[in-house]
Every structure is written in structure tokens, then in C-alpha cells.
N, C-alpha and C positions, 0 to 999 in steps of 0.2 A: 388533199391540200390544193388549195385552188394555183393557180401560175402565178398571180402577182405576189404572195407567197410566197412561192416557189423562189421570184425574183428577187425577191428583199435576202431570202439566204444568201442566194447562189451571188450577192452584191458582198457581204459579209467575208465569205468565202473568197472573194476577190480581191478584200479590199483588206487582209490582215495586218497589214504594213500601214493602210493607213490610220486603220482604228486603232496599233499599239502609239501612232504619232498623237491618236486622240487624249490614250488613256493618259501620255505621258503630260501632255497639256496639263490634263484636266486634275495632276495630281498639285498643282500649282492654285487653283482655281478654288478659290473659297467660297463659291456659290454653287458647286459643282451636283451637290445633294438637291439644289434646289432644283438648275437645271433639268437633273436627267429624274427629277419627280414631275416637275411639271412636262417633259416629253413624254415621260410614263402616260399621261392622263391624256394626251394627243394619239400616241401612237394607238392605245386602244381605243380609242374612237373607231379607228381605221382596220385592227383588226378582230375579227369574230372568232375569239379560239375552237368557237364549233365550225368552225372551217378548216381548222386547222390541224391542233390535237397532236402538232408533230411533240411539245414536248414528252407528251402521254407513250408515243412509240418509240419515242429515243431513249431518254432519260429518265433514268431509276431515282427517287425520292430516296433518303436516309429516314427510315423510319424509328422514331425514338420511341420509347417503353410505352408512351403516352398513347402513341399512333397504332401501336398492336392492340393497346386496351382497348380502343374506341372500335378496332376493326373488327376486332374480332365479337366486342358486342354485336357489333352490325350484321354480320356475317352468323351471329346466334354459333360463334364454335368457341372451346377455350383459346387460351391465348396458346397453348401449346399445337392446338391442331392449325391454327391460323398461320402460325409462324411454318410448323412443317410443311404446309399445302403451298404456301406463298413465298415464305421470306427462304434467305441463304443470309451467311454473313461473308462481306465481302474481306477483300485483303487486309481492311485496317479495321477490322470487326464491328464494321458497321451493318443492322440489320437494313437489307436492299430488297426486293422483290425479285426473285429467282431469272424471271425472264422477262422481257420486254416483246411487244408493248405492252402494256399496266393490263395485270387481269382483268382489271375491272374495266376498262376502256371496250366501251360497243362501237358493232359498225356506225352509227349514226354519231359516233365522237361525245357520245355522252357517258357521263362518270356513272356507273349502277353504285356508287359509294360517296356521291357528293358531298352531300353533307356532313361523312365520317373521313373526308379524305385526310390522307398525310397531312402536317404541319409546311412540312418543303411545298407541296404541291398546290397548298393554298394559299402560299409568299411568291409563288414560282410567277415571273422571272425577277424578284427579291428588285425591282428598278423603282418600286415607289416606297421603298427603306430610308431612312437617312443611316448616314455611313459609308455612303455609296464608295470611297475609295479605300474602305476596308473588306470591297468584296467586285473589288472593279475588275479580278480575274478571271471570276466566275462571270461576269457579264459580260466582258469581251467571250468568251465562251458559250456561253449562251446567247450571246449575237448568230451564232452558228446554225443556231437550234430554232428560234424563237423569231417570227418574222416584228413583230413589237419593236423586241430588243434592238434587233437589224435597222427599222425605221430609226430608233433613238441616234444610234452612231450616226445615220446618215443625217439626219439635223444637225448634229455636233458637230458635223461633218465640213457644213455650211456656216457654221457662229462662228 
């Protein structure tokens, strides 16, 4: 991950106090979906997730019955060996990918499953959704993760 990256977390991480004073604004704010859609579509201007790929080493996708079908097409295994090689079920019985970073994630930050990827992974960081404050605690959390996301608060930060 490059450092100005690096910086947009490590801002995030500094700044939790002020981003819950954002979230609590913005729960007030009836254009709020619009806002952090149209930041959505700024902030990745700026960043190249093949730069980056932290959410890839951090954060395990929920993979739904959908997501095993397609993978495991891909992967040419059943869905039973796909699930055993890959997946676990986490605490709230949701199927996750056993370890992190993402199997599939290469040195070069490229997905070897792009096109069959998770459903979460290809919404991920879910900031160009409408709904935005029925899923504003996942994004303040993923401000954490996601230098994107980091840029969006810090805009919010400034309006």
C-alpha cells in the first residue's frame, strides 16, 4: 500500500471522535445518501485499489449460497470441496473464508476470481448504496480499512 494510503487510514484512526460527531450529523441530514454517493465517485478518482487491496488482507466477505455456487464453478470444484478448502463458518454462522488475506488475492493485488468474486466484495466499501445511514456503522468502520472511505469522512469533515 502506498503511504498516502497509508495516511488516509492512519487519519481515520485518529480521528474516531470526529467521524462519530460526522456520523451523528449526518443522521439528521436528508441528503446524506446523496452526499457520500457523490464523494463515493471523487474519492475513487483518487484511489487505485490496485494500490492498495488492504480490504482484500483485512476483511473477510460473507459469502452467501450464491457466492459458493459461482466459486466454486470457477474454481471447477463442488460446492462441498470449495467450501472445505476455503470457507469456515464464523460465530454467527455465516460462511467467511477461513484465513485472511483472500485466497485469491495475488502478489500483484489482483483478484485470480474477479469476475466470480463475493457479492460483499464487489459492493465493498457499500458508499455508492443509497441507505447510507442504515449501514453508516459499517462505514465508519470501514473508514478504518479503506483509504476511499477515509477520504469521504475527511470531505464530510470540511461541509
Amino acid at each position: 500500500m502506498i503511504d498516502s494510503y497509508k495516511n488516509d487510514i492512519k487519519w481515520s484512526e485518529s480521528n474516531r471522535k470526529r467521524i462519530d460527531l460526522i456520523v451523528q450529523k449526518a443522521r439528521s441530514d436528508r441528503y446524506i445518501d446523496q452526499k457520500i454517493n457523490n464523494l463515493h465517485d471523487s474519492a475513487f478518482d483518487e484511489i487505485d485499489c490496485l494500490k492498495c487491496a488492504n480490504c482484500c488482507r483485512t476483511t473477510g466477505p460473507l459469502l452467501t449460497s450464491i457466492d459458493i455456487s459461482r466459486l466454486s464453478k470457477r474454481l471447477k470444484m463442488t460446492e462441498k470441496e470449495a467450501m472445505n478448502r476455503y470457507l469456515r463458518t464464523d460465530e454467527e454462522g455465516d460462511f467467511v473464508f477461513k484465513s485472511m488475506p483472500c485466497p485469491f488475492l495475488g502478489d500483484d493485488n489482483y483478484c485470480s476470481v474477479y469476475e466470480d468474486r463475493p457479492k460483499a466484495c464487489r459492493t465493498y466499501p457499500h458508499t455508492d448504496q443509497k441507505g447510507q445511514m442504515d449501514i453508516i456503522h459499517l462505514t465508519r468502520k470501514n473508514a478504518r480499512i479503506c483509504p476511499a472511505v477515509s477520504k469521504i469522512f475527511q470531505h464530510l469533515a470540511k461541509m
